[in-house]
C-alpha positions as a printed Julia matrix, in Angstrom:
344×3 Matrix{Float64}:
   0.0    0.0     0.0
   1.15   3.79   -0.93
   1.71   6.06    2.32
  -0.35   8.0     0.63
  -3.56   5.53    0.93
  -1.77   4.81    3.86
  -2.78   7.78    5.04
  -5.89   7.79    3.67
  -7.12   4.6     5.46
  -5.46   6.12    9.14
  -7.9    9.18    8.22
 -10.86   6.62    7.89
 -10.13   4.47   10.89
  -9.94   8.16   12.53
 -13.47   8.68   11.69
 -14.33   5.14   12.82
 -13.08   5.33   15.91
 -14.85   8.77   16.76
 -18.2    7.27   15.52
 -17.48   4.51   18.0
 -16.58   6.73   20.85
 -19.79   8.44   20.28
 -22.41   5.72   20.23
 -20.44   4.9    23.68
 -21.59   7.67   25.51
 -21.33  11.61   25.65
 -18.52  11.53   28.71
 -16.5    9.55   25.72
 -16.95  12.05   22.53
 -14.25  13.52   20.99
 -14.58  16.04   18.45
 -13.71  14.91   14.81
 -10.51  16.61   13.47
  -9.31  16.8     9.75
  -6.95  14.6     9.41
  -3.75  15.13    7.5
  -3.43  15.36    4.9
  -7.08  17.18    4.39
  -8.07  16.05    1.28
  -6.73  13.44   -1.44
  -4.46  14.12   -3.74
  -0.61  15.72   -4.7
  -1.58  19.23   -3.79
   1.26  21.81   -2.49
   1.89  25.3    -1.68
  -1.61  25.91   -0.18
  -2.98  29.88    0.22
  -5.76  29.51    3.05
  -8.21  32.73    3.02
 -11.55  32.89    4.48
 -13.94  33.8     1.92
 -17.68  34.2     1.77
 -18.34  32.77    4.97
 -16.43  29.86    4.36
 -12.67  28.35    5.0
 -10.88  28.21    1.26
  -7.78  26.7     0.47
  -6.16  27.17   -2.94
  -3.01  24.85   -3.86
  -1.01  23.93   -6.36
  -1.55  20.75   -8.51
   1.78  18.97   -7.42
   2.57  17.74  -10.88
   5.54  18.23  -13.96
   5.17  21.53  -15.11
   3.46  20.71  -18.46
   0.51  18.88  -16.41
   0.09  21.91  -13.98
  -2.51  23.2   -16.06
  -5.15  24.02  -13.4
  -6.08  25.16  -10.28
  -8.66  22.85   -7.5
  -9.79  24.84   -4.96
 -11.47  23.28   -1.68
 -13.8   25.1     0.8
 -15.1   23.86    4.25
 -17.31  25.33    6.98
 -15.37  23.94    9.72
 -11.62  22.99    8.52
 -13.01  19.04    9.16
 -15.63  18.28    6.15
 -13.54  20.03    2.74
 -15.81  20.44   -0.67
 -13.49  19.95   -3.99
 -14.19  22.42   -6.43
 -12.31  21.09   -9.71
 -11.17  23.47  -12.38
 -11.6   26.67  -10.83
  -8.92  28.39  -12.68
  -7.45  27.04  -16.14
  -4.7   27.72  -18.6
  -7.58  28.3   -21.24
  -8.55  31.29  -19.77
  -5.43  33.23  -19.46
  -3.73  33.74  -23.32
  -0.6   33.93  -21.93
  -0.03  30.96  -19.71
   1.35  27.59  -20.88
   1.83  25.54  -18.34
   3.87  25.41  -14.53
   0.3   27.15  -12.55
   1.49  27.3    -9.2
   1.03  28.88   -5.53
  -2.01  31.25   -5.72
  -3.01  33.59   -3.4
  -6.56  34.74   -3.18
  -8.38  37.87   -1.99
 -11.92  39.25   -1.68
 -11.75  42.88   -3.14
 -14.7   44.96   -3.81
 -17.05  42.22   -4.41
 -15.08  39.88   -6.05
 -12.33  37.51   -5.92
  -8.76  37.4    -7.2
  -6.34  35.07   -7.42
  -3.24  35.86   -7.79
  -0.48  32.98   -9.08
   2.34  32.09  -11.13
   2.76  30.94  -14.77
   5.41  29.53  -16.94
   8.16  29.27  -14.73
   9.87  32.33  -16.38
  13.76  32.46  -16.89
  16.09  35.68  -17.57
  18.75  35.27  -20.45
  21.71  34.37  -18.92
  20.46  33.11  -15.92
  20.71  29.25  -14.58
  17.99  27.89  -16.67
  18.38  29.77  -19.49
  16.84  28.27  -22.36
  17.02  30.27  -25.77
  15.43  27.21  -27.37
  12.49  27.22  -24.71
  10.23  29.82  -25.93
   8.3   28.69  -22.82
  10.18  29.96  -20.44
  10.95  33.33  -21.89
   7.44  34.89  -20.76
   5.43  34.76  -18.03
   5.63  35.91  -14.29
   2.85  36.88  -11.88
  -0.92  37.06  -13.17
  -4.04  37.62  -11.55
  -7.48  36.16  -12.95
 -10.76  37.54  -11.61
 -14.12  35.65  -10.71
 -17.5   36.6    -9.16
 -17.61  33.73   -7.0
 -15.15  32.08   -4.78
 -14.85  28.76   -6.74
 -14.76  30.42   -9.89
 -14.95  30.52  -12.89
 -11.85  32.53  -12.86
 -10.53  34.64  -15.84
  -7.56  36.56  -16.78
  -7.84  40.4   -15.76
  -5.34  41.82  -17.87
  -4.13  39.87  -20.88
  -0.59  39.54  -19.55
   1.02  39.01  -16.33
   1.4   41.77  -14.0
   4.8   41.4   -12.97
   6.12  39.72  -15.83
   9.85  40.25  -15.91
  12.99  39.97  -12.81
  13.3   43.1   -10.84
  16.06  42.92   -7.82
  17.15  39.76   -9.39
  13.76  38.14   -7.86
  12.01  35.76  -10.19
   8.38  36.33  -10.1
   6.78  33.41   -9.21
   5.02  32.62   -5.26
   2.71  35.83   -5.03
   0.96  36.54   -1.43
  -1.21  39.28   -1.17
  -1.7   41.2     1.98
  -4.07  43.37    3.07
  -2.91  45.25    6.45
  -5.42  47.23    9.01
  -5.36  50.67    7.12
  -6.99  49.02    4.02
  -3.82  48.97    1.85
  -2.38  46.08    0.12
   0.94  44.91   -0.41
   1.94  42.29   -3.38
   5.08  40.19   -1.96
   6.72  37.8    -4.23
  10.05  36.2    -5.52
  12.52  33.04   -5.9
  15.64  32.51   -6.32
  16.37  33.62   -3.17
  15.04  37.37   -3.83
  12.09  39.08   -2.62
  10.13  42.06   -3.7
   6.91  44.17   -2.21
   4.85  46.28   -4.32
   1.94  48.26   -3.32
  -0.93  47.36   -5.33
  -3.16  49.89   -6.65
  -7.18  49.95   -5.92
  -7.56  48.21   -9.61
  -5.16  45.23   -8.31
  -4.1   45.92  -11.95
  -0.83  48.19  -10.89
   1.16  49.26   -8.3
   1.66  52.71   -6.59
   5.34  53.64   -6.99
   7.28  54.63   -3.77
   8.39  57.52   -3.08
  11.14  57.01   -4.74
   9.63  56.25   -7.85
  10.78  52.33   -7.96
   7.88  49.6    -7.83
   9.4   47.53   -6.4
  11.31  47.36   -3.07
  13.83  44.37   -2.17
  12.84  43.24    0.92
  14.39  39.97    1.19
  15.51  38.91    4.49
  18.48  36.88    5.4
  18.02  33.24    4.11
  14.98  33.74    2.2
  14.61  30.9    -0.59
  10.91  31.59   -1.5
   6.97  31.37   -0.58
   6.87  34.52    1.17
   3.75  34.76    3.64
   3.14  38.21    6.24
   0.39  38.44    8.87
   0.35  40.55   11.79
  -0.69  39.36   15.0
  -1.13  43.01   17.66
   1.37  45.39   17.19
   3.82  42.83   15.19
   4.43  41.83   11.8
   5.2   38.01   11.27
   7.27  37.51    7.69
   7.21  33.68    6.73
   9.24  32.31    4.25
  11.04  28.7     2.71
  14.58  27.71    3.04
  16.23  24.76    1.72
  15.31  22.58   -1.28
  11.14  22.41   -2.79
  12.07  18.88   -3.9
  14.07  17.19   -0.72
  13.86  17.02    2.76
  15.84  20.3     3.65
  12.56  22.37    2.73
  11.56  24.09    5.86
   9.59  27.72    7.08
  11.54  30.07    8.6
  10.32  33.64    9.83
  11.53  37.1    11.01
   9.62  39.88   12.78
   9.28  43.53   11.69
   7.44  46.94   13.19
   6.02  47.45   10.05
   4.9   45.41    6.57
   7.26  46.49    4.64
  10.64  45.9     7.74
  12.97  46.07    8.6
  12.57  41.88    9.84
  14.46  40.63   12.05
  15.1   36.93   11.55
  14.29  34.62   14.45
  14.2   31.44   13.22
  13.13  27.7    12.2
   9.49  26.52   13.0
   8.75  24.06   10.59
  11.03  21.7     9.14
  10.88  17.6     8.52
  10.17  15.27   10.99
  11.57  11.44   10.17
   8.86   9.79   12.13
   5.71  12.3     9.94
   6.98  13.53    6.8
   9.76  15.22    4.87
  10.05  18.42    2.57
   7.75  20.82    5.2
   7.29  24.01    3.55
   5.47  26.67    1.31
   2.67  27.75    3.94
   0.01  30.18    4.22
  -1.77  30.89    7.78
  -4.98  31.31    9.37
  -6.23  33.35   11.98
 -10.26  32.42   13.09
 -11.65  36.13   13.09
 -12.48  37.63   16.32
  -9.81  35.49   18.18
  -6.34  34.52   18.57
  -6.5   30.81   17.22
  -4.31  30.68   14.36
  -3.43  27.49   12.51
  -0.21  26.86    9.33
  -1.57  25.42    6.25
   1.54  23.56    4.43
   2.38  21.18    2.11
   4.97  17.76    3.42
   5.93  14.6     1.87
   4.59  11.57    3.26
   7.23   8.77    4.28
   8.47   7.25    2.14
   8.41   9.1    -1.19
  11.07   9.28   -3.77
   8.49  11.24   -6.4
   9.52  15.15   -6.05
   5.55  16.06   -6.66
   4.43  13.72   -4.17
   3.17  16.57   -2.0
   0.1   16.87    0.22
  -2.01  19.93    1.96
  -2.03  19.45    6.05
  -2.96  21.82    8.55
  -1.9   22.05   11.91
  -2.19  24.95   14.85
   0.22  27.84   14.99
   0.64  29.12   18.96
   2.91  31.65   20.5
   4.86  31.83   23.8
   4.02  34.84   26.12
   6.58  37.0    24.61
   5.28  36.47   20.81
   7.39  33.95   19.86
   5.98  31.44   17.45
   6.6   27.86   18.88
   7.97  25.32   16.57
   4.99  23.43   14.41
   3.92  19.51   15.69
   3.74  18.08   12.27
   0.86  15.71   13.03
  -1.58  13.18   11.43
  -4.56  14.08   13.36
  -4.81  17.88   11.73
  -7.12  20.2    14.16
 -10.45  20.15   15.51
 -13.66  21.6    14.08
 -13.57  25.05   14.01
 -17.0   26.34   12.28
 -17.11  29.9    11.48
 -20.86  30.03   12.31
């Protein structure tokens, strides 16, 4: 048997086993969790965003390049029970992406939803993976496609990406979008071990220069690989990134702190990284907070053990906690997932 229907059957005998304790008696109950991973299927880089009233988590299809081709998209009411919504976003609908779809990030703006992702795995001439017989990789970048519900259908907003070429030496792939308190939003991106912030303009089809005039600012903190990721939690800024290797075990989040979204951070340190006895390759998160309290939780993507496939990634979820001075704790990878947690 795969680990990965491995894991599938622990998630079942989960389910058994709380249907059991319940028929038992209420002093026995225990509430159902989700399981990880929390759905089938090689999924990685997972944005989580709450979204019309419901939990939505947007990965990639874990796949060779020229078979990521789509986007899934899976909502749940409660972080147990997910819905798959197949298809939401497709190459057909944006002229200028080929292939390699990867690590969206989705926001409610105005009414409607955006998702904002990579396409095409773009190279610059002279660069490590330059090409010139691979008209593939000599466009793309960062796009954004536009729907009126959250599962879609979602279409191309511009004809062409909106970051669509290296600035600061930062490739522009693994866009998050984040919106702070004051209403304005910030575009971070970047591989290759660079990363840019932009500030996006009320259109989400621009950016508002800075004062100095540039787009762009490099932000990128010491050891930053990719998959950038900022909340803010009080008074503090929390900037999560990936270190190490997407396709081996060395993959791991790392974070720094900052007084404001755009820095200066402060690196603190590992909280997620592999765990021999769970899973390998821990990495490329996104993270939750439930609104109106101070229960957070790390969507991510791992490799169950053993796995020699580099795509062989799946979407788990686990809680995030802090110690008393704001620290984040290091992440218990774990096959149990979290509790229910409805919204309503």
């Amino acid at each position: 048997m795969s680990n990965h229907r491995r894991a599938r059957a622990a998630r079942i005998a989960l389910v058994l086993s709380i249907t059991f304790a319940a028929c038992a008696g209420p002093h026995t109950v225990r509430p159902a969790t989700s399981g990880n991973p929390i759905f089938d299927g090689w999924y990685a880089d997972p944005e989580v965003a709450l979204l019309a009233g419901e939990y939505w988590i947007f990965p990639t299809t874990s796949a060779p390049y020229d078979r990521q081709l789509s986007f899934d998209a899976f909502s749940s009411p409660d972080l147990v029970t997910w819905t798959k919504h197949e298809r939401v976003l497709d190459v057909a609908n944006v002229g200028w992406a080929r292939r390699a779809l990867w690590a969206p990030s989705a926001l409610e703006h105005r009414g409607r939803y955006y998702l904002f992702f990579a396409a095409n795995d773009l190279q610059r001439p002279g660069g490590p993976l330059w090409d010139p017989t691979d008209a593939r990789s000599h466009t793309g970048g960062i796009g954004v496609a536009v729907a009126d519900r959250p599962e879609g259908p979602y279409r191309d907003a511009l004809g062409k990406p909106l970051v669509g070429e290296f600035v600061n030496d930062a490739q522009p792939i693994d866009p998050f979008v984040f919106r702070d308190v004051d209403g304005a939003l910030y575009l971070f991106y970047g591989g290759w071990g660079r990363c840019n912030v932009g500030r996006l303009d009320d259109e989400l089809s621009g950016f508002r220069p800075w004062p100095d005039g540039a787009l762009f600012r490099d932000i990128t903190p010491e050891g930053y690989v990719e998959g950038p990721v900022l909340f803010r939690r009080g008074e503090r800024y929390y900037f999560l990134w990936s270190e190490g290797g997407w396709g081996d075990g060395s993959y791991r989040v790392v974070y720094a702190t900052a007084p404001t979204p755009i820095g200066p951070f402060e690196r603190v340190g590992t909280i997620l990284e592999k765990d021999d006895s769970v899973a390998t390759g821990a990495g490329h998160n996104s993270v939750l907070q439930v609104p109106g309290t101070d229960t957070w939780y790390i969507v991510y993507h791992r490799r169950p053990i053993p796995n020699l496939d580099r795509d062989h990634r799946v979407t788990c979820i686990d809680r995030l906690e802090f110690d008393a001075a704001g620290r984040i704790l290091p992440v218990r990878m774990t096959f149990e997932g979290v509790a229910a947690h409805p919204l309503r």
